[in-house]
N, C-alpha and C positions, 0 to 999 in steps of 0.2 A: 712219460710224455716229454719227448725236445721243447725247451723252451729256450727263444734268441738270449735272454741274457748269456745263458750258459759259457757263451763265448768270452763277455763279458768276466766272469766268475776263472775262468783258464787266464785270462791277461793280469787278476789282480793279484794269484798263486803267483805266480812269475815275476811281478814287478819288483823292482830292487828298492822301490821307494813304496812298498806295500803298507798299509795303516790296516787296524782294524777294520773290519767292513761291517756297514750298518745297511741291509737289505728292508725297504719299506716298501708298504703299499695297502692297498685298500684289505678287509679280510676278506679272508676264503680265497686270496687269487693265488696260493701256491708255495707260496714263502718258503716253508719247510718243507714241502715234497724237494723243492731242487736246491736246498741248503743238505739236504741228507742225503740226497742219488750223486751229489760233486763230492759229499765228503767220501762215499763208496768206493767214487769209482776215480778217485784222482789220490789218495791218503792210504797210508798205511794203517790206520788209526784214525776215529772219529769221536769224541766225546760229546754226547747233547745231551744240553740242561734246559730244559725250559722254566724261566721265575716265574710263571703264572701259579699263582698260591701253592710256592714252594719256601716255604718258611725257610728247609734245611739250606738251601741256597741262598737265599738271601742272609742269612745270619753270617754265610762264608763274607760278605763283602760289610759287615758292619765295625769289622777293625782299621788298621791302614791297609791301601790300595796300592800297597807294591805286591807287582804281578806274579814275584815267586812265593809269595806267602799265599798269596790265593790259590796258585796252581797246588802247592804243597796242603795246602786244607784242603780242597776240590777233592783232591787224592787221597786224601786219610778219612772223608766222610761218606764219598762215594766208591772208593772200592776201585778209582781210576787209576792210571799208567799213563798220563799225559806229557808226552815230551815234544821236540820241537819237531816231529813227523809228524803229529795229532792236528786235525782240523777241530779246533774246540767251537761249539755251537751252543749262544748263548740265545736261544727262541723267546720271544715275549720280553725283551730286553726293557721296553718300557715301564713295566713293572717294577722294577729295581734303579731309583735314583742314582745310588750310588755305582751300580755295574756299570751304568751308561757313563759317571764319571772318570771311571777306573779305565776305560778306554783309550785315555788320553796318556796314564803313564804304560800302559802295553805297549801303547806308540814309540814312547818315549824312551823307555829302560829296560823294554822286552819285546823289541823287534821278531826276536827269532821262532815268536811262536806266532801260528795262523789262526786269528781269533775272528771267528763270521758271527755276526749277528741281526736278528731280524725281527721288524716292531711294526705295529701299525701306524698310518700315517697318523691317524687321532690321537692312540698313544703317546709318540715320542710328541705330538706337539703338545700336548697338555702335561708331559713329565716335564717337572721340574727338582733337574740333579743339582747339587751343587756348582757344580760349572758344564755347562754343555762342551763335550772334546772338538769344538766348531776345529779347523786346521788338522784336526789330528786323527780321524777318521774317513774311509772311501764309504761315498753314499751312493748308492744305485736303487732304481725305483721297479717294483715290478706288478706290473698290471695284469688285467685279465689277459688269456691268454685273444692276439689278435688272429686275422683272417689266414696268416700266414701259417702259423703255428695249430690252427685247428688243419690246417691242409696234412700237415705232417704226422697229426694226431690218428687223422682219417687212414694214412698209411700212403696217401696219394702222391708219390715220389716223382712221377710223371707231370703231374700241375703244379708239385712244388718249383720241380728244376725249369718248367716255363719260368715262371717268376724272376729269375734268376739271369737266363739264357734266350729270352725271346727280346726281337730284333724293337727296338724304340720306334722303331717307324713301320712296323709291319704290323696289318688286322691280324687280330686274335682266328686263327682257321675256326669255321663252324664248329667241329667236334670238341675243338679245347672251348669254344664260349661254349657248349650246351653243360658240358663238363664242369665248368666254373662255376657256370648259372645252377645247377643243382646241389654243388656244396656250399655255393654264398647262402642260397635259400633255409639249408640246412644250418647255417650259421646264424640265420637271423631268426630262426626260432631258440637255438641251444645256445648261441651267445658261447663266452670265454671262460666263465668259470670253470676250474680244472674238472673240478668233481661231479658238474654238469655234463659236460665234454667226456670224458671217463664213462658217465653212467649211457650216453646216447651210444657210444664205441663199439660198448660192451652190451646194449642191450637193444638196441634201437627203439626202444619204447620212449615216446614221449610225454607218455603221462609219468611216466619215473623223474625224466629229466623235468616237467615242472615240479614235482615232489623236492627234489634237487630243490629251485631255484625258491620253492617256499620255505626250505629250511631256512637257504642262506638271505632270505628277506626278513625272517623273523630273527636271527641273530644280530643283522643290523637294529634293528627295532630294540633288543635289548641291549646294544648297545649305548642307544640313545639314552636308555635308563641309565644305566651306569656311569658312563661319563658325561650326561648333561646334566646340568639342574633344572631340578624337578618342573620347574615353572614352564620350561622352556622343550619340557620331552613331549607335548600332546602336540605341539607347532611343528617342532622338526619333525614329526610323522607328516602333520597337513601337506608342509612343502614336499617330502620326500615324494605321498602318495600320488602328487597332482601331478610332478611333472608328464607320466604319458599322458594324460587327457591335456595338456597343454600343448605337445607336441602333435598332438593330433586336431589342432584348428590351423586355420590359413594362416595367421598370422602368431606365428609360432613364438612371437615374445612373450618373455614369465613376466606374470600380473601378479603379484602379491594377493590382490584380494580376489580373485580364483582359487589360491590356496585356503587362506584363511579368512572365512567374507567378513567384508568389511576392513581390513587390516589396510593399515600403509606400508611403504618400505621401510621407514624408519621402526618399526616393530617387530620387522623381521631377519632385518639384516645380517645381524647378529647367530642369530637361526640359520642363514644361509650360508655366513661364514665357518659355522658348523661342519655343514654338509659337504662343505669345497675344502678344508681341510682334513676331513675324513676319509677324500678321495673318491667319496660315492656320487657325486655329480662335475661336471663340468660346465664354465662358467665364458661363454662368448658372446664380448660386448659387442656395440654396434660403433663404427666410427662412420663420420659424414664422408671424410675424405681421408687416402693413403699414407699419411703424412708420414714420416719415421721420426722417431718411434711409436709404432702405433701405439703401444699400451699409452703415449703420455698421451693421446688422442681420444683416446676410448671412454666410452659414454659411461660412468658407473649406473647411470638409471636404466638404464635399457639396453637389454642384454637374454638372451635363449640359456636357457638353460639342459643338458645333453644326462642320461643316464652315464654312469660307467661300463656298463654292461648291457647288450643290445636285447639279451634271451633273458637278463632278470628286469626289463622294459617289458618286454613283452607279454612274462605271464603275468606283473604289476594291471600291466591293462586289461589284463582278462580276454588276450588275443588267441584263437586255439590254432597249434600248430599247423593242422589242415589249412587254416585259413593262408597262409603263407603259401606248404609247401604246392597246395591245388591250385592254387593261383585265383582264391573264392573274390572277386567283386568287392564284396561287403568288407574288404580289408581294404580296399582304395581310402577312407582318410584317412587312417595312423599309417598307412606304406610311405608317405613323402615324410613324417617327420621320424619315424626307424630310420629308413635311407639315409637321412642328415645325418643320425647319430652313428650310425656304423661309421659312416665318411669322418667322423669327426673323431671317433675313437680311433680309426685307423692310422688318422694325422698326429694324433697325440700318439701314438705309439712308436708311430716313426720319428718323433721325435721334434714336433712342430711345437714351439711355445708360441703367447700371446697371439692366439687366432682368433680372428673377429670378423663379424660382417657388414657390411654395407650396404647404406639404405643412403636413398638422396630425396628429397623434399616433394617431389613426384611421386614418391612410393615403390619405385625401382629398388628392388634388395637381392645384393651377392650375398650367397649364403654362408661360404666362408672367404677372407684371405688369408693371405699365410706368408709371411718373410721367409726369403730367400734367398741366394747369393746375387740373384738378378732381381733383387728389388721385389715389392709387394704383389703378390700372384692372383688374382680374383678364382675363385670357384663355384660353378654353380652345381648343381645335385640335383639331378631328376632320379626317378625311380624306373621307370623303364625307356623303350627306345625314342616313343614319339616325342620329341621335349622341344620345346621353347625356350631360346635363350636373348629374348627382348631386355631384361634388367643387365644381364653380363654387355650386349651389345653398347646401351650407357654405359656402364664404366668404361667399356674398350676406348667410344667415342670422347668421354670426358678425361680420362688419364691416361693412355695409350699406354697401358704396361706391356713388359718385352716378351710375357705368354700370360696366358687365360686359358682355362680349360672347364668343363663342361664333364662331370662324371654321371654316367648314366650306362644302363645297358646297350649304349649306340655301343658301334663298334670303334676299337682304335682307329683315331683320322686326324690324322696334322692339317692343320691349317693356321689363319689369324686365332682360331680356338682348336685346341687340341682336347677333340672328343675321346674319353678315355673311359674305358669296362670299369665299373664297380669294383671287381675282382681285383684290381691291380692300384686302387686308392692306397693301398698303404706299401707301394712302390711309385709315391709320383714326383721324388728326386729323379727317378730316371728319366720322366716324360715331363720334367721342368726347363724347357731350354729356347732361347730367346724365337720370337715369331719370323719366320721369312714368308709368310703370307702363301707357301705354298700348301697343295693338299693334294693327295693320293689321285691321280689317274681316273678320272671318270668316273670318282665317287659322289658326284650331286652335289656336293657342297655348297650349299647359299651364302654368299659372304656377308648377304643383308642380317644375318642372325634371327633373324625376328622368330622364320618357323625350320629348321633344320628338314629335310626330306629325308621321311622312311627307309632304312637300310631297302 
């Protein structure tokens, strides 16, 4: 499966100021599939070690950490041929304090070899090596896979190269939105996980692919065992289990004592700092007003909390796939806070930091903003076409930012808000760009915002 880093991984081969590279990220999102198919298909030579309870490896890095001594034991104990054509692959790096230290003189006095390495974000934050090689290693983060990347999985070359090549200010033609609409759909049951994604490809069953997403829920869960303390693993489940049913009330902010009854935040905290360092949730506070910088703005008490993964929300909730792709009624309340989370995993993917929403004293709430070259961007997130955008129209009226947009399955329409397809949320640097108040030709447009008119 094409994943975006990949490109990524071709610029860091090439760099003249290359460091060892440390590849993190949530588990199960892929790490070593595309640490192994770049060493394949770009190297002469690939040598993978994974420390995950490998004694014989780890005992290679319990002398000095000059890099030819290593690479010369590496190769007398395993049987390797490692020279500076070898993509060496150190998987589960976390596990070994001192590999992660030794990083820093590869940097330093053995440039000429190309050492990749990949750890969970939980891991590398709770390893403690001697000196972390902070300066002296390339860090890249790799997530589940997003909307774009399932397109290409699907084999769909035709709606990928839309994405790509369609015009910023022209509607989506009917055929490409029904086309979109049927692999978003598909995407909000199966979600990113590679091996999720893999098993729907290859089998189209969906009771496989939740089979999938219960393995990879119960390894998180064991996870929690093994690197939390004890006291603290029955709560990071509470919070982990509750956020869909959270997501799926009106007022989508995380309650502490929803999770755990009775609890405050001060009991949890710590539990939740967990969870957001493990890369399995996402954490978006609420600010009153735009200010910059928003994070110094941002509310620590009050704040949504988002899945990493939209298909392992889904079968969390006990949602059945039918009920998505049929388009069954009885999934109207979890469909507006999925929609959130998709939109909000697609923003993070593209590479949005410090996203937050707004809410004003009236109860008016933007569901996300987002910085951007033109200043703080409002968005709001409906789930299909008929939407209301009354709380975005406040913001407009109270901070007149230079665009606003409106994602929902309306169709693409510039105006004072630029209505934009679901489908192309995690393309929305292209349809970021300052308001001229105009809008498409005879498309209805209401400028009062309050009730937008029906395509």
């Amino acid at each position: 499966m094409n994943r975006l880093i990949y490109s990524r991984l071709l610029e860091w081969k090439e760099s003249r100021h290359r460091c060892p590279l440390v590849i993190r990220g949530v588990r199960q999102c892929g790490k070593t599939y595309i640490m192994e198919r770049f060493g394949r298909e770009n190297y002469e030579d690939m040598a993978y070690f994974s420390f995950e309870g490998n004694d014989r490896l780890q005992s290679v890095f319990e002398g000095d950490l000059d890099p030819k001594r290593i690479i010369r034991d590496i190769n007398l104990k395993f049987g390797t041929s490692i020279t500076e054509k070898t993509l060496i692959i150190f998987d589960e790096i976390q596990f070994s304090n001192r590999a992660l230290t030794s990083l820093k003189y590869f940097c330093e006095t053995a440039p000429e070899y190309h050492v990749m390495c990949a750890g969970s974000l939980l891991g590398l934050m709770l390893s403690r090596p001697l000196s972390f090689p902070v300066g002296k290693v390339d860090m890249l983060t790799l997530r589940p896979m997003n909307f774009r990347e399932f397109l290409m999985a699907a084999g769909n070359d035709a709606l990928t190269a839309y994405l790509d090549t369609s015009d910023s200010n022209e509607p989506v033609s009917d055929a490409a939105a029904e086309a979109f609409d049927g692999i978003y759909r598909q995407y909000m049951c199966v979600g990113g996980m590679p091996e999720a994604v893999r098993e729907w490809m290859e089998t189209g069953d969906m009771k496989k692919v939740g089979a999938v997403h219960a393995k990879i829920l119960d390894s998180y869960v064991l996870d929690f065992a093994k690197h939390a303390p004890p006291k603290d693993v029955q709560r990071l489940n509470f919070i982990w289990r509750s956020i869909p049913g959270q997501l799926s009330k009106e007022n989508r902010r995380f309650m502490f004592g929803h999770a755990v009854e009775g609890s405050r935040s001060k009991d949890l905290e710590e539990d939740l700092q967990w969870l957001l360092d493990a890369g399995m949730v996402y954490k978006v506070r609420k600010i009153s007003r735009p200010s910059v910088p928003v994070s110094a703005y941002a509310s620590e008490k009050l704040f949504k909390l988002y899945g990493c993964d939209v298909g392992l929300m889904r079968t969390m909730a006990g949602v059945p796939a039918g009920a998505i792709l049929l388009k069954d009624e009885g999934y109207r309340e979890f469909k507006g806070g999925m929609t959130e989370n998709f939109v909000l995993t697609e923003l993070v993917a593209a590479g949005y930091g410090d996203i937050v929403y707004w809410g004003s004293d009236n109860r008016a709430e933007v569901d996300f903003v987002v910085m951007t070259d033109i200043g703080a961007v409002p968005i709001e997130v409906k789930s299909e076409t008929r939407v209301r955008a009354a709380s975005l129209a406040e913001y407009i009226k109270t901070y007149d930012p230079r665009a606003a947009l409106l994602i929902s399955k309306k169709n693409l329409r510039r105006g004072e808000i630029t209505y934009l397809p679901l489908w192309l949320a995690g393309s929305l640097e292209k349809y970021v760009t300052p308001n001229d108040g105009k809008s498409f030709e005879g498309d209805g447009s209401d400028r009062s915002h309050g009730i937008s008119k029906p395509p």
